[in-house]
N, C-alpha and C positions, 0 to 999 in steps of 0.2 A: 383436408381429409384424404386417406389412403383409400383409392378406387378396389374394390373387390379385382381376384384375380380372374382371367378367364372361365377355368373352372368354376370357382365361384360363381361368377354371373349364368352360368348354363346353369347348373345346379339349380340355381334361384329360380330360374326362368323354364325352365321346366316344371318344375313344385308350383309355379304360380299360375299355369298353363293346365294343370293335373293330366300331364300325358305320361302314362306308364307303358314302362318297354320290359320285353322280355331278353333276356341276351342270350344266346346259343354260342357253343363253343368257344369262349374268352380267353381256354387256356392254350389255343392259338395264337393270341397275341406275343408277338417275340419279345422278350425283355433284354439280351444283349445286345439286338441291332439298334442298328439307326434305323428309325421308321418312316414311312412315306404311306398313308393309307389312301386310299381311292375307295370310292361310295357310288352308287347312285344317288341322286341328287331328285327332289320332289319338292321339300319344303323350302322356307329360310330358318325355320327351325331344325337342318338336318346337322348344320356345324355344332350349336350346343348339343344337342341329341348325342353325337361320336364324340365330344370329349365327356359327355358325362359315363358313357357308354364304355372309356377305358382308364378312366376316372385321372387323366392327364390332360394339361393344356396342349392345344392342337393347333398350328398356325396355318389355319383356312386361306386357299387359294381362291380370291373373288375375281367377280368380272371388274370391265374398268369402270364401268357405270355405277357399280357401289361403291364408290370413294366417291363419286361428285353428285348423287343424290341427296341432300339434305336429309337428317335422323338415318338412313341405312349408312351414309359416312360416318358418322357417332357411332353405330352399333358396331360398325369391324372396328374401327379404332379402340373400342371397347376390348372387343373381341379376337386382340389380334391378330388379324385377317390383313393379307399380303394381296391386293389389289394387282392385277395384271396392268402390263402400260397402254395406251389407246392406239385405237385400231391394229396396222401391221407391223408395228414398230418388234424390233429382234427380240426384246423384253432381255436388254442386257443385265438391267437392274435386277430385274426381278430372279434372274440366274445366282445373281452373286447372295440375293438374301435367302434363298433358298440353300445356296451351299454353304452357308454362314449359320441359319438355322437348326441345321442336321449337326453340319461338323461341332456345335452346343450340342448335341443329345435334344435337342427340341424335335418334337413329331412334326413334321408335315404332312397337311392333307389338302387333296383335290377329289373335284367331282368331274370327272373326264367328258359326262355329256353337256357340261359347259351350261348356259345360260338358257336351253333350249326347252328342258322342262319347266322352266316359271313360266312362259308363253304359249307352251303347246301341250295344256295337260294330259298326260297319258295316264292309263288305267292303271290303279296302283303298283301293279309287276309289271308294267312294260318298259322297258329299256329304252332311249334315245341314241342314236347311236355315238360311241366315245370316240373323241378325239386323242390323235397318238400322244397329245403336248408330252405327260405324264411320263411317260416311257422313254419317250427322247434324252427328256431332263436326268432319270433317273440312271440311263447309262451315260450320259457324260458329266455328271458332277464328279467334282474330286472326294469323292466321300466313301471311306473302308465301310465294308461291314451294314452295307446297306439294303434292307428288305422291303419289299411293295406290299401291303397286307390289303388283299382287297374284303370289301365292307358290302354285307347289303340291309337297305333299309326295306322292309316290306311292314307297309303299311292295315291293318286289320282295320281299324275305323278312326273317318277322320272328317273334318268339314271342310266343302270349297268353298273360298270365299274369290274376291278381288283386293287387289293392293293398289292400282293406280290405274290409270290411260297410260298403253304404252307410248301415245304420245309424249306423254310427261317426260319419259325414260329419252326419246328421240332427242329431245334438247338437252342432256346432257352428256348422250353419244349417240350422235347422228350416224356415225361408222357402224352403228350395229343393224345387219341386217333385221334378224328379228324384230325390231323396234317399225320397222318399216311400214306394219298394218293398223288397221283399228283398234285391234283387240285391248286385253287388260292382260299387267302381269299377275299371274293368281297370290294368291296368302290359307294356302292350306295349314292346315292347325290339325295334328294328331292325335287323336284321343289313345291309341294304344297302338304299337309298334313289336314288330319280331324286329330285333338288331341278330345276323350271323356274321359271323367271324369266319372268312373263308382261310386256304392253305397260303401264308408267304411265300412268297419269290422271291428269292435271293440273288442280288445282282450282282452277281460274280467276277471275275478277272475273265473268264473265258467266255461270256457275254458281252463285255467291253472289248473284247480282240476283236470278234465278231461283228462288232457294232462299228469300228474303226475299218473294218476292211468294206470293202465292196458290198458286204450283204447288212449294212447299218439299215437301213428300212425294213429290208424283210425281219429283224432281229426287234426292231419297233413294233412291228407289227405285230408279231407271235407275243411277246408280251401284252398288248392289249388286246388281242384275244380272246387269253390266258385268262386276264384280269375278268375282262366282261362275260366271258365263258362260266367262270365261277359265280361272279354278281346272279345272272340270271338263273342258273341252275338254284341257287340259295334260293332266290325269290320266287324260284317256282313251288318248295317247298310248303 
């Protein structure tokens, strides 16, 4: 039997969940570029949420510990979700599937505050702080034509729950510091959602000059800024 497609499975899984979202400004979304969106990140419902949200499959940036979780390994595999390599490894792999990704016209997506809101819940508009990875990637792929669209999820009501002992999480990567405490990782569930569509970034030829020369970090930087500068402006709304 044929597995439903990505979209599909959000779709479903949303309807089945009954979280309705409002969308703001969609017709920001680029349709010539090659896309890379960046989000705040809150749920594990936030990857179905953005592809239902630009009603295209989206291939989600996961941490390495949902690949060797038991059922969250099934769900990206589902969901085709691109697993980072464990702990400091260069993530040779994961460069070439991403450039491989895009150069199809497939969307990429990442959540730049990384794994640190499942552990540390913040108040539904608050930011964790992003990491540059996103920005790094995006001016050294070899990929034309390629824009950053940042995303924000603001949440209007929703439940907290728990999903495990981050111990659990510890035995299957012990390199993650977060995993380190007592705590649990949360399982928040949306009842209703503002999705905004912030301004694209276009990663241009004269940002990659920039980024090869001596000022490549500062040129990472100002991009994730940018990005989270928007996120939380939207969210403040």
């Amino acid at each position: 039997m044929r597995l439903p497609n990505p979209l599909q499975l959000s779709r479903g899984l949303l309807g089945a969940t009954g979280i309705s979202a409002s969308l703001h400004n969609p017709e920001r979304i680029p349709v010539k570029n090659r896309l890379l969106i960046v989000s705040n990140h809150r749920s594990l419902l936030d990857a179905p949420l953005l592809m239902t949200a630009i009603s295209r499959p989206v291939r989600f940036v996961c941490h390495y510990y949902m690949s060797q979780v038991p059922l969250l390994q099934q769900a990206i595999t589902l969901m085709g979700a691109i697993p980072l390599e464990a702990g400091q490894r260069r993530q040779s792999s994961f460069f070439q599937q991403s450039a491989k990704i895009l150069q199809s016209n497939q969307v990429l997506g990442m959540f730049p505050e990384g794994a640190d809101p499942m552990v540390k819940v913040n108040a539904p508009h608050q930011l964790s702080p992003f990491h540059r990875g996103f920005a790094h990637l995006a001016l050294r792929l070899p990929v034309d034509d390629l824009a950053i669209l940042p995303v924000a999820i603001a949440s209007r009501d929703e439940t907290q729950g728990k999903l495990a002992p981050l111990a659990l999480f510890r035995r299957f990567d012990p390199s993650e510091a977060l995993f380190q405490s007592d705590g649990w990782h949360s399982a928040i569930i949306y009842r209703h959602v503002d999705v905004f569509f912030g301004y694209p970034l276009l990663i241009d030829e004269g940002l990659r000059s920039r980024y090869r020369g001596s000022s490549g970090v500062a040129v990472a930087r100002e991009i994730t800024q940018a990005c989270g500068s928007q996120i939380a402006d939207m969210l403040a709304q």
